[in-house]
N, C-alpha and C positions, 0 to 999 in steps of 0.2 A: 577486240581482245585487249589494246592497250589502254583504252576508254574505262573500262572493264578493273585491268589492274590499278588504274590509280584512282577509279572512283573508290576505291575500298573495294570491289569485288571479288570475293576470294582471300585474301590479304589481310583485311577487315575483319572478317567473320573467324577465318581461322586464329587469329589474335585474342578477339576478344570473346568470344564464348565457349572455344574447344573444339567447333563442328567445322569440317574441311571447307566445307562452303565451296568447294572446284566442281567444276563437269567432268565428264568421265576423259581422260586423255591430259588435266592440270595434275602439275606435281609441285607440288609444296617443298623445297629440299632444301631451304633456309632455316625450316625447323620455327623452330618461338624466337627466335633472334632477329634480327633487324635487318636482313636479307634474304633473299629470296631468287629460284630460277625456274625459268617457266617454261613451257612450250606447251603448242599444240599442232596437229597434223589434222587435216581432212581433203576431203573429197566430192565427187560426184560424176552423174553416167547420166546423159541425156538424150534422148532419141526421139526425134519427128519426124516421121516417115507418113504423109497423108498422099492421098493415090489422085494423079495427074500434077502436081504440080512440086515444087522442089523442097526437099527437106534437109533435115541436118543427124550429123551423129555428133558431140562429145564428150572425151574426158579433159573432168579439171582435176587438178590435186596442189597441194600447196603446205608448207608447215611456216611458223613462225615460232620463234625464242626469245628469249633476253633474262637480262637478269637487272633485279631493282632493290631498292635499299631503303631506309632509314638514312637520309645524310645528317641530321639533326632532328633536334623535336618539330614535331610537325612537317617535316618534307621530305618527301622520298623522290628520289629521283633514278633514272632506268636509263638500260639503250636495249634495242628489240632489233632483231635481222629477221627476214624475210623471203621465201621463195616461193613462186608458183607457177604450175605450169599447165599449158590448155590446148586441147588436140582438135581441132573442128573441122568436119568433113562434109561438105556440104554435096547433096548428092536428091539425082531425081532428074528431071527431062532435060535435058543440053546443059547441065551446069554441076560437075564434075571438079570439085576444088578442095583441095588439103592444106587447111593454116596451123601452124605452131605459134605458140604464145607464147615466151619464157620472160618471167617477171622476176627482179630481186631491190631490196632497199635495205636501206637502214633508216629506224626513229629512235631521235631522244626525248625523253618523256619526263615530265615532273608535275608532281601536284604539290600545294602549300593547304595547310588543313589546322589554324587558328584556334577555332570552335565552332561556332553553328557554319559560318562560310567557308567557302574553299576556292581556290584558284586552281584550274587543271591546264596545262600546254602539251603541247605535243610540237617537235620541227622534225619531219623527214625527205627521206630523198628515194624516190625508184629509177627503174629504167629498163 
């Protein structure tokens, strides 16, 4: 996703040609100004359950945010937080086990964008 925002995805598109250019869950709320807040939320539901031998059930779910800018011509730069979280139940002949996963960080993000070339970074931290 932050790859994404500072390639120009979304950001880019909405700037220059008028069309939103986000997935269904981006919000554009910077407007045509030189800022911008984002987030997005998902999910998933997993289940393998094959007969004699051990399977698994979970859920993941997760959102991330941030908001990014125009600091001068040509660079934007951003900070993005993050959560996720993953339930795994592994289940089937003698092996009976319940894991929780709880994931959170922070990234600082900037691109530099000259003319044909561009510079992208990213520094973050989880835990």
């Amino acid at each position: 996703m932050i790859m994404d925002r500072i390639s120009g995805g979304g950001f880019a598109i909405a700037n220059n040609t008028g069309d939103t250019g986000l997935a269904a869950g981006d919000q554009m709320l910077g407007g045509d100004g030189k800022w911008a807040i984002w987030g997005r939320v998902g999910g998933l539901k997993a289940e393998y359950t094959p007969s004699g031998v051990n399977g698994f059930d979970t859920d993941m779910w997760g959102a991330t945010g941030g908001v990014d800018g125009e600091v001068a011509a040509n660079i934007r730069l951003g900070l993005s937080a993050f959560y996720s979280s993953a339930d795994i139940d592994e289940n089937g002949a003698g092996a009976n086990s319940i894991s929780t996963v709880d994931s959170y960080g922070a990234v600082a993000y900037m691109s530099y964008r000259p003319g044909a070339w561009y510079v992208n970074g990213s520094l973050g931290y989880g835990f």
